[in-house]
PyMOL commands that place a pseudoatom at each C-alpha (Angstrom):
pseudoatom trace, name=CA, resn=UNK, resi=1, chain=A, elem=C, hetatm=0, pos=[16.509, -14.098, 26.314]
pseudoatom trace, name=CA, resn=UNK, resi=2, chain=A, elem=C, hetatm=0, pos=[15.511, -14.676, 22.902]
pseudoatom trace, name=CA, resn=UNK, resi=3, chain=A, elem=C, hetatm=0, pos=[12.869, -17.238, 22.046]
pseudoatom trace, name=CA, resn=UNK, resi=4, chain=A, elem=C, hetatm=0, pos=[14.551, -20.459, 21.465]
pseudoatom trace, name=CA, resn=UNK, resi=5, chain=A, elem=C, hetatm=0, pos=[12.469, -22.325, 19.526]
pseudoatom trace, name=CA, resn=UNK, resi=6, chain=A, elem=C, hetatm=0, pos=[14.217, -23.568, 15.997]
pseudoatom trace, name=CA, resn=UNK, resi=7, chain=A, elem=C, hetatm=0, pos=[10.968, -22.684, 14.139]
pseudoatom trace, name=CA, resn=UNK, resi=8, chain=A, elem=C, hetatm=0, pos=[11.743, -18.584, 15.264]
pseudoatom trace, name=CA, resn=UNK, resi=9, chain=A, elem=C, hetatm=0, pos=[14.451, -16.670, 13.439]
pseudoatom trace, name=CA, resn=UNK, resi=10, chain=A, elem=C, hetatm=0, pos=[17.053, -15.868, 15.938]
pseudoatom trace, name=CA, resn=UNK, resi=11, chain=A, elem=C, hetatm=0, pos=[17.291, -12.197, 15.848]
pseudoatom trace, name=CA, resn=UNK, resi=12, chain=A, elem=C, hetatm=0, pos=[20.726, -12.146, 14.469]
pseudoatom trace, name=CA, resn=UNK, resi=13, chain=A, elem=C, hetatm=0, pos=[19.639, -13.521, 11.577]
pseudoatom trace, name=CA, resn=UNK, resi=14, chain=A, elem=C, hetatm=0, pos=[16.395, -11.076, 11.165]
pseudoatom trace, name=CA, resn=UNK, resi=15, chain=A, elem=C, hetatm=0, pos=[18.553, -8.035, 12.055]
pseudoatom trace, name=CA, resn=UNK, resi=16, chain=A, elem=C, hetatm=0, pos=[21.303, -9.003, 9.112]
pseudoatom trace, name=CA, resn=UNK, resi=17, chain=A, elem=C, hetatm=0, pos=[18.076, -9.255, 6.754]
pseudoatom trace, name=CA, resn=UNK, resi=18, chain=A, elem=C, hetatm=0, pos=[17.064, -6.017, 7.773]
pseudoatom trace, name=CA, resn=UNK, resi=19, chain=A, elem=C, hetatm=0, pos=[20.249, -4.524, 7.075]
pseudoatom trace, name=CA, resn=UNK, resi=20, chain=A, elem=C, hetatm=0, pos=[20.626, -5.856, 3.639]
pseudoatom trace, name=CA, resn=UNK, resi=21, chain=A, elem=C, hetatm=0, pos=[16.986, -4.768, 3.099]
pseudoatom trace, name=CA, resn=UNK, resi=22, chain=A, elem=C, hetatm=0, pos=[17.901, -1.456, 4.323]
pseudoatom trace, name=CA, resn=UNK, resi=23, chain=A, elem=C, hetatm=0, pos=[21.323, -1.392, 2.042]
pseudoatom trace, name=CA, resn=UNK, resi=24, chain=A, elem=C, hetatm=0, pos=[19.450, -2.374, -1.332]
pseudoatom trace, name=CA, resn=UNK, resi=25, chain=A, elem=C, hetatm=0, pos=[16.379, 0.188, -0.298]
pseudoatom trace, name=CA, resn=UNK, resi=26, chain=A, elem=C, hetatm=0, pos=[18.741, 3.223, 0.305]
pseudoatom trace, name=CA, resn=UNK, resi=27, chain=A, elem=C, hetatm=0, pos=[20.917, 2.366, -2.664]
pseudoatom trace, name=CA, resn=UNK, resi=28, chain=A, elem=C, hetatm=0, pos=[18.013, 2.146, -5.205]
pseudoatom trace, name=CA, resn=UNK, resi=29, chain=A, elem=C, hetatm=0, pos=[16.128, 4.734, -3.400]
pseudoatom trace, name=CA, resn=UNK, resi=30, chain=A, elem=C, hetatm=0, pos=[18.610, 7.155, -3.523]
pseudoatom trace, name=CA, resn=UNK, resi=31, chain=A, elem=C, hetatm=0, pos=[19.694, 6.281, -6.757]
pseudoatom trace, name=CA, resn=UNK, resi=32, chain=A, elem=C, hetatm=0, pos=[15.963, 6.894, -8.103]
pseudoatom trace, name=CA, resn=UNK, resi=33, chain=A, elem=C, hetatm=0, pos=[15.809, 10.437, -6.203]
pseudoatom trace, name=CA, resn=UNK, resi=34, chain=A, elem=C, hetatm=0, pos=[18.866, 11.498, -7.673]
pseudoatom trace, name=CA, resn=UNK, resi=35, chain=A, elem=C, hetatm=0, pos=[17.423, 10.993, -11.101]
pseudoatom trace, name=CA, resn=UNK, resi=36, chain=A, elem=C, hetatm=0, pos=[14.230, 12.273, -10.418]
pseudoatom trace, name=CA, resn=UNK, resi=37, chain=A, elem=C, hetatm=0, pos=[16.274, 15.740, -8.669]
pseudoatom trace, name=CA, resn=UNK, resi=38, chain=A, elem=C, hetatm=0, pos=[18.558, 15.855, -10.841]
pseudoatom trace, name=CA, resn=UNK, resi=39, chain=A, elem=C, hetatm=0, pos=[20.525, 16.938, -7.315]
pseudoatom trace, name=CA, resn=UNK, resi=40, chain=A, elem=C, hetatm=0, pos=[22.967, 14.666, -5.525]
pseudoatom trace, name=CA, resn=UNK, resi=41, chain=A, elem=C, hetatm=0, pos=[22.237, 14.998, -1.859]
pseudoatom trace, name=CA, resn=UNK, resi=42, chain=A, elem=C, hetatm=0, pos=[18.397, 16.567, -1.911]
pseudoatom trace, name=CA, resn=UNK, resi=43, chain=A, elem=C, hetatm=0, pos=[17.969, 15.821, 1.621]
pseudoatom trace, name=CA, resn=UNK, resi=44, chain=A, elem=C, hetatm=0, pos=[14.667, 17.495, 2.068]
pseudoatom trace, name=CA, resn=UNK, resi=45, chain=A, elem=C, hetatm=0, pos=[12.932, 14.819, -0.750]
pseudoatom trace, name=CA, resn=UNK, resi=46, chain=A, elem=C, hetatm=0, pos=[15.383, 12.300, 0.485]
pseudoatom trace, name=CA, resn=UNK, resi=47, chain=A, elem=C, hetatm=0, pos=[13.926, 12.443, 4.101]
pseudoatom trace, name=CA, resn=UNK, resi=48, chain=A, elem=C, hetatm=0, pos=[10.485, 11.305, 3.250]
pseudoatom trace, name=CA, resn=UNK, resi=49, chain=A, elem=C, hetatm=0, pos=[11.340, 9.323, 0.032]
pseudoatom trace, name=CA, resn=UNK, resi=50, chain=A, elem=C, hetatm=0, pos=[13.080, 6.637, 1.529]
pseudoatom trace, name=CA, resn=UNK, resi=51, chain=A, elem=C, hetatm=0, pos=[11.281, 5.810, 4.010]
pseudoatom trace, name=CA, resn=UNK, resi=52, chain=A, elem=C, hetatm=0, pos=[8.208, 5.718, 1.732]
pseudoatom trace, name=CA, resn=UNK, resi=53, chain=A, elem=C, hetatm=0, pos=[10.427, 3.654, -1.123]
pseudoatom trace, name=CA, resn=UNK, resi=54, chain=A, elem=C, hetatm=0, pos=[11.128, 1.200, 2.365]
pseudoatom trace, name=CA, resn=UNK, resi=55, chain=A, elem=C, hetatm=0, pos=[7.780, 1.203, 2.969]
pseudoatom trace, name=CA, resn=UNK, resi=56, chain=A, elem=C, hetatm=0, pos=[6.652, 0.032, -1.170]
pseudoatom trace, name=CA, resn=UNK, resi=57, chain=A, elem=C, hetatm=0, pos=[9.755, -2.114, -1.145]
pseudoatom trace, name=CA, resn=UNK, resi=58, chain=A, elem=C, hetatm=0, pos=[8.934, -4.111, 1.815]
pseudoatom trace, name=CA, resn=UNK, resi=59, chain=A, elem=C, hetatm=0, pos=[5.235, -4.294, 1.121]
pseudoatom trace, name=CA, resn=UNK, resi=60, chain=A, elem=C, hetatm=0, pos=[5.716, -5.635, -2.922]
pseudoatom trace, name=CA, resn=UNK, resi=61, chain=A, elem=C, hetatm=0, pos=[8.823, -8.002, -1.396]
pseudoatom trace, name=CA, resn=UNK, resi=62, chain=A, elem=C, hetatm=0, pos=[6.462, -9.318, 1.376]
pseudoatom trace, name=CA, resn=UNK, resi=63, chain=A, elem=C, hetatm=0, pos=[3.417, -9.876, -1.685]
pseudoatom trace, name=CA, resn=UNK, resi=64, chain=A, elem=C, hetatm=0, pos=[4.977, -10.832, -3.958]
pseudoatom trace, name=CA, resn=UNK, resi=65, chain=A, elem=C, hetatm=0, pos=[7.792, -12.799, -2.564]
pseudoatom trace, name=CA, resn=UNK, resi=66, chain=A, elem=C, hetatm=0, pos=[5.356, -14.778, -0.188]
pseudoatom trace, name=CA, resn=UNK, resi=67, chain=A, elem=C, hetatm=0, pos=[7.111, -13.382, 2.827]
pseudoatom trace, name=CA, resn=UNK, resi=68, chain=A, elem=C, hetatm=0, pos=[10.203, -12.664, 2.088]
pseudoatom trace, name=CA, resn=UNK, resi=69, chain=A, elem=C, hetatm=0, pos=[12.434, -9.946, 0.842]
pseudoatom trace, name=CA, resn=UNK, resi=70, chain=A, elem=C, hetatm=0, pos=[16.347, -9.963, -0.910]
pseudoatom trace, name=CA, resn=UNK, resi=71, chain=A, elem=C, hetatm=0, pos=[17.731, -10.106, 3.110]
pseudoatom trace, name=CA, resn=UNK, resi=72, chain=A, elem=C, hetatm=0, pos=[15.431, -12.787, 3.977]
pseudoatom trace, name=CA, resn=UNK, resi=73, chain=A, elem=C, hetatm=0, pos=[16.211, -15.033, 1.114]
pseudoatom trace, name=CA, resn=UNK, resi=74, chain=A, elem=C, hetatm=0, pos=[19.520, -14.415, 1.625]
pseudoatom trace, name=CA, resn=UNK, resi=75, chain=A, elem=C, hetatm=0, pos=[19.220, -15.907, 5.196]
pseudoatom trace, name=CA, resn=UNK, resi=76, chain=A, elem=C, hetatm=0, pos=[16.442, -18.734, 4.878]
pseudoatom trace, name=CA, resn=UNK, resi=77, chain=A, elem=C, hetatm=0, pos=[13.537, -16.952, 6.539]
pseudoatom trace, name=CA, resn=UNK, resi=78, chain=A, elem=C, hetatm=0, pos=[10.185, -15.996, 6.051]
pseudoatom trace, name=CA, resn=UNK, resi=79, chain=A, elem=C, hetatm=0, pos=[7.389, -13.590, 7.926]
pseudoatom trace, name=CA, resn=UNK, resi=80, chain=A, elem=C, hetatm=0, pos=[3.998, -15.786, 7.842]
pseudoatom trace, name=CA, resn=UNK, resi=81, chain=A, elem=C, hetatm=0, pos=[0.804, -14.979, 9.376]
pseudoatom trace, name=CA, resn=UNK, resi=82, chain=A, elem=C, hetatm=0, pos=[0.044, -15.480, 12.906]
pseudoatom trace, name=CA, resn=UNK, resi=83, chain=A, elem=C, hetatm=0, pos=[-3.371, -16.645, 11.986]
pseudoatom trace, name=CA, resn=UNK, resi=84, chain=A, elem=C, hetatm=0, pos=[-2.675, -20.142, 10.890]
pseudoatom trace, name=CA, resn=UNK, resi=85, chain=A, elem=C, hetatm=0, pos=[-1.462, -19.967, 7.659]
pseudoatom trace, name=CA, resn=UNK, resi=86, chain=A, elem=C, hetatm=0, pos=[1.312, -19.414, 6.005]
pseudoatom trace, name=CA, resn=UNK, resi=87, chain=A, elem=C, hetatm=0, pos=[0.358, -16.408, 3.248]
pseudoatom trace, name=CA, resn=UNK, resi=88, chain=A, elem=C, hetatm=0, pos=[0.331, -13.005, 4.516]
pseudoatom trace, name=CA, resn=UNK, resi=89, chain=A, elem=C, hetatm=0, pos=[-3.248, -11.255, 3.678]
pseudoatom trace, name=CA, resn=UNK, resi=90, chain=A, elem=C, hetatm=0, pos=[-3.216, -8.332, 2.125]
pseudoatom trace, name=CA, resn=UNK, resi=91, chain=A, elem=C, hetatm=0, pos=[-3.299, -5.992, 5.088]
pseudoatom trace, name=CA, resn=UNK, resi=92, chain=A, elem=C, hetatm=0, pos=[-0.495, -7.564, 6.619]
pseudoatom trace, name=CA, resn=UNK, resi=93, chain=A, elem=C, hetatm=0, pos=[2.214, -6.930, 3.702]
pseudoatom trace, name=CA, resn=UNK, resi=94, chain=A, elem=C, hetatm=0, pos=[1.037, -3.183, 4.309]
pseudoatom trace, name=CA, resn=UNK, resi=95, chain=A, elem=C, hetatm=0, pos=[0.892, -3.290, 7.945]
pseudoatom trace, name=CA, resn=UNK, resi=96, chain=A, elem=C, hetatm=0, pos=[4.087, -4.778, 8.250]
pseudoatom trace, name=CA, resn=UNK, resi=97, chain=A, elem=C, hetatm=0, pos=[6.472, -1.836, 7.665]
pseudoatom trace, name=CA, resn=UNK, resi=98, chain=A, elem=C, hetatm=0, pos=[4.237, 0.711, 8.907]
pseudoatom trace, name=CA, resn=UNK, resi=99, chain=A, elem=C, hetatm=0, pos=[5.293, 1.454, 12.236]
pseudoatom trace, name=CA, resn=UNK, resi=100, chain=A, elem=C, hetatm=0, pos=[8.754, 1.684, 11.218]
pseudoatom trace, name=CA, resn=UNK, resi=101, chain=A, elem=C, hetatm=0, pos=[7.963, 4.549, 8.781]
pseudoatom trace, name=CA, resn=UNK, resi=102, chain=A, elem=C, hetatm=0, pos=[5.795, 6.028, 11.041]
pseudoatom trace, name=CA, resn=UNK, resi=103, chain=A, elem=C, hetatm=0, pos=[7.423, 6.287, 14.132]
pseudoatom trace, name=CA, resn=UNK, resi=104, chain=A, elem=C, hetatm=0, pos=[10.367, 7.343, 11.619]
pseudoatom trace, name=CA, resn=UNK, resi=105, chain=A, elem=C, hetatm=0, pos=[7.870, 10.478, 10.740]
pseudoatom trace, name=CA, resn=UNK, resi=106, chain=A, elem=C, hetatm=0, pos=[6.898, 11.258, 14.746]
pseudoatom trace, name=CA, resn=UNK, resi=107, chain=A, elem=C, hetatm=0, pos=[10.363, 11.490, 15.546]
pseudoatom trace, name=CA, resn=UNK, resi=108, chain=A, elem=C, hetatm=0, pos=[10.643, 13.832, 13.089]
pseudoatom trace, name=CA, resn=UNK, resi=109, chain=A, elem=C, hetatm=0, pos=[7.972, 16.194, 13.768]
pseudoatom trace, name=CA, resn=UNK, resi=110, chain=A, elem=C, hetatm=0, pos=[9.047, 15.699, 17.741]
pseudoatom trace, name=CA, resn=UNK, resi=111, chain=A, elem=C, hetatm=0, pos=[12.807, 16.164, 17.549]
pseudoatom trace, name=CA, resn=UNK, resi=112, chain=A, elem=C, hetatm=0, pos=[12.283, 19.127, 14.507]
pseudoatom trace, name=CA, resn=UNK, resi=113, chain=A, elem=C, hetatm=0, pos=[15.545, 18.567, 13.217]
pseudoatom trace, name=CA, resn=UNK, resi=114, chain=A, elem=C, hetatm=0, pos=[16.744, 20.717, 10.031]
pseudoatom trace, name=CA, resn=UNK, resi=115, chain=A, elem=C, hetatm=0, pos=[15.860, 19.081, 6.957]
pseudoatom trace, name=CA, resn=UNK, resi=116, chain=A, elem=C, hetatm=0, pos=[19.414, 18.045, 6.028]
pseudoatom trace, name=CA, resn=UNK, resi=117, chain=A, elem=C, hetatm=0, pos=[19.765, 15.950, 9.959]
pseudoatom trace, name=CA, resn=UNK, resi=118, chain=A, elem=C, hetatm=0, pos=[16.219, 14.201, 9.651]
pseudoatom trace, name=CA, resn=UNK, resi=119, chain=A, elem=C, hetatm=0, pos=[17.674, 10.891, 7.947]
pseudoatom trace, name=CA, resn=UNK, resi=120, chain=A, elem=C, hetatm=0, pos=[19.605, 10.592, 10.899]
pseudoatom trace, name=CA, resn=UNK, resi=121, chain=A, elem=C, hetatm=0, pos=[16.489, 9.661, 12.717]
pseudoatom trace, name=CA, resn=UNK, resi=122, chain=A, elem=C, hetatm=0, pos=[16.188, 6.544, 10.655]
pseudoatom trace, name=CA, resn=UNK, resi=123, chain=A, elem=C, hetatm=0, pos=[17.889, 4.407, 12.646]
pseudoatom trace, name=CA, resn=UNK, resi=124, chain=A, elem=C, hetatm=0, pos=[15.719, 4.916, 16.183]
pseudoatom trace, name=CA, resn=UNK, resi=125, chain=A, elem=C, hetatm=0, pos=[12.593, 2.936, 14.964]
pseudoatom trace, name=CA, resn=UNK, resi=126, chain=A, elem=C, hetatm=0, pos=[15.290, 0.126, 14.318]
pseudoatom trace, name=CA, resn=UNK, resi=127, chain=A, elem=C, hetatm=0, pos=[17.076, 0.540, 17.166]
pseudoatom trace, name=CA, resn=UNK, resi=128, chain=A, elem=C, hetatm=0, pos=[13.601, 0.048, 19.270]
pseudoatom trace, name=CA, resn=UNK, resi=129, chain=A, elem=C, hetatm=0, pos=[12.789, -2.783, 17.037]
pseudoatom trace, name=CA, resn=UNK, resi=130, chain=A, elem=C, hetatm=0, pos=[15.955, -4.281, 17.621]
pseudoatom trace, name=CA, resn=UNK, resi=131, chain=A, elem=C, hetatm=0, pos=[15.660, -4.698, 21.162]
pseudoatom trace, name=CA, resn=UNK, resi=132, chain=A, elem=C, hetatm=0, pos=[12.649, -5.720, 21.403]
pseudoatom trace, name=CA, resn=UNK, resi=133, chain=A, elem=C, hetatm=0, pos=[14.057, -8.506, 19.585]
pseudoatom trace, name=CA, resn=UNK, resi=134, chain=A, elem=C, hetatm=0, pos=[15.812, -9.581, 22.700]
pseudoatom trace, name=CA, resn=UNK, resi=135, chain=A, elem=C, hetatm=0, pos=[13.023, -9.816, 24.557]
pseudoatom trace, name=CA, resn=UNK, resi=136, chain=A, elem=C, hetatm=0, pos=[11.249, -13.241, 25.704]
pseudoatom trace, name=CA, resn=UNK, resi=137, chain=A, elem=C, hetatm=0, pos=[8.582, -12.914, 22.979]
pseudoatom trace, name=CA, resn=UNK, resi=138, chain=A, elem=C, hetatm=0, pos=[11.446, -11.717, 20.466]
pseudoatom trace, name=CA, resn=UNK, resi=139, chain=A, elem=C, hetatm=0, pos=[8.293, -9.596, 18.722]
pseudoatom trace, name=CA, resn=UNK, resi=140, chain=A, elem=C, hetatm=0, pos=[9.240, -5.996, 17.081]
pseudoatom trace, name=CA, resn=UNK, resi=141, chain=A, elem=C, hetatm=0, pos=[6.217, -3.829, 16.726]
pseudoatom trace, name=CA, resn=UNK, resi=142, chain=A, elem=C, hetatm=0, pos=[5.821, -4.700, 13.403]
pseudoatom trace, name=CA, resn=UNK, resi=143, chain=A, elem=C, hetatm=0, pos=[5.350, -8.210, 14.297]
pseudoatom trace, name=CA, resn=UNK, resi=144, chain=A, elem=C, hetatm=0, pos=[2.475, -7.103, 16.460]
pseudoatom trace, name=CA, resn=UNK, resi=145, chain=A, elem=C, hetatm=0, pos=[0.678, -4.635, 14.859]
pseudoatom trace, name=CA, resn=UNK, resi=146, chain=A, elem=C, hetatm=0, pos=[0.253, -6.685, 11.495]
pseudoatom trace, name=CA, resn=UNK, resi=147, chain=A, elem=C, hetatm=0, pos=[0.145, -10.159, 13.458]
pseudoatom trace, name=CA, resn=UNK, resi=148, chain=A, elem=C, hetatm=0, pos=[2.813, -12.044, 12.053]
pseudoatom trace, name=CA, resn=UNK, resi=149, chain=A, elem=C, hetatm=0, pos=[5.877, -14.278, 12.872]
pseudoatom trace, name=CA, resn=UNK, resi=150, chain=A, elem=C, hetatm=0, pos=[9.308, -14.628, 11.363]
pseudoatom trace, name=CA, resn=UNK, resi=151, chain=A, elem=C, hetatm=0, pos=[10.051, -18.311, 11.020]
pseudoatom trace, name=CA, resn=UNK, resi=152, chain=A, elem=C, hetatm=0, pos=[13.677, -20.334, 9.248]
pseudoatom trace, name=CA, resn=UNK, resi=153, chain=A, elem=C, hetatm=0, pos=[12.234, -21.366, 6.009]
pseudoatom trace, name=CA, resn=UNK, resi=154, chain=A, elem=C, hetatm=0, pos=[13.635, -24.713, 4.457]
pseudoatom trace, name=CA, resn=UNK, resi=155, chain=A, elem=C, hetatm=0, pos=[16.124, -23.601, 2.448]
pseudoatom trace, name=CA, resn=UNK, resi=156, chain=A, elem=C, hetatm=0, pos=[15.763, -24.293, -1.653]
pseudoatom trace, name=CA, resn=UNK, resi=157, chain=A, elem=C, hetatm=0, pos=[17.042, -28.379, -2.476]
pseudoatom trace, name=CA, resn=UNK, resi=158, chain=A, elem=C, hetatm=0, pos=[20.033, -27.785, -3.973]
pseudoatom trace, name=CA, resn=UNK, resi=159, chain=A, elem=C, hetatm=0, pos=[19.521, -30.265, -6.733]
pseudoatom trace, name=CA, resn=UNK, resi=160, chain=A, elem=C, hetatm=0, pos=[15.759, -28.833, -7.502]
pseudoatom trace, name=CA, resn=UNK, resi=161, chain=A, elem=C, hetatm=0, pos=[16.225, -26.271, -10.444]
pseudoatom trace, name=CA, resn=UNK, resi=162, chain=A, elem=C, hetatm=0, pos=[18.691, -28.773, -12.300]
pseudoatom trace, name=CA, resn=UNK, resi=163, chain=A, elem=C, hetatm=0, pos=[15.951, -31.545, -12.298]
pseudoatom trace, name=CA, resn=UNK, resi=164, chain=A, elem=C, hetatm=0, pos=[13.371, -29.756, -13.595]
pseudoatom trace, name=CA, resn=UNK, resi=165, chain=A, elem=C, hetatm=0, pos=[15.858, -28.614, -16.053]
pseudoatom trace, name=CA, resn=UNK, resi=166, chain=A, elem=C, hetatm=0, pos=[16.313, -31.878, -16.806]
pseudoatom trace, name=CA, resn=UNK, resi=167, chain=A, elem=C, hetatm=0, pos=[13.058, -33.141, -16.942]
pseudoatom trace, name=CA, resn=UNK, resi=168, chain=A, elem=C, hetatm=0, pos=[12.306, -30.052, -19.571]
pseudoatom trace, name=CA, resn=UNK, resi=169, chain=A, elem=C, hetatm=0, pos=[15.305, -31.638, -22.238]
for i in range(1, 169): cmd.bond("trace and resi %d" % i, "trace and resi %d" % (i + 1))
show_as sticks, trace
zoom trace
């Protein structure tokens, strides 16, 4: 069983982030490959580019967004550090999606699969992370390794950007 504190994301909620993470990452990613290519499908650059372009995406979104990313806006939570506070230090926003994108890269080199079936692998590091989400601790590896939690934020006041507008006229 999931931890059921109201403080913790429930994992539904952190696996629906993830997946609209994942959507906006592969859409832009691929997008920015097929430029680059000039090639529609180049599944050789494809297989390491987007899990590197997941890896900047959810490192800038977890900087620069204090701890959040598109999905977890869209859903009302936020990863904060296990150490007290509520920023993420540097390391952490790096740390973060790093053992997604690497255990991404060891199934790769241990499966060998041809170039055009690697992306396929993709979805195991999220399938482990996902049930380790339904686990008592409801920690993913990710959680671990860069020592962070993923917490409901408060969502925004509805009636906070039109008073400051407001208070601007």
């Amino acid at each position: 069983m999931a931890s059921s504190s109201p403080i913790f994301a429930k994992p539904v909620k952190r696996v629906a982030a993830c997946v609209t993470d994942l959507a906006v990452v592969t859409c832009c990613g691929w997008f920015a490959i097929n430029m680059l290519t000039q090639q529609w499908y180049p599944f050789k650059v494809l297989a390491w580019g987007l899990p590197l372009a997941y890896w900047i995406y959810e490192s800038a979104s977890l900087w620069v967004w204090k701890g959040t990313s598109l999905g977890r806006r869209l859903l009302d939570i936020q990863v904060v550090s296990s150490f007290g506070r509520n920023d993420l230090a540097w390391w952490q926003t790096l740390a973060r999606p790093a053992p997604r994108v690497l255990l991404y890269f060891a199934f790769v080199q241990y499966f060998e699969p041809p170039a055009a079936r690697q992306l396929d692998l993709v979805v195991m590091p999220f399938l482990i992370e996902i049930a380790l989400l339904y686990t008592a601790a409801s920690m993913t590896i990710a959680d671990i390794v860069s020592r962070t939690r993923v917490v409901n934020a408060a969502p925004p006041h509805p009636y906070s950007a039109a008073h400051r507008f407001r208070r601007l006229k």
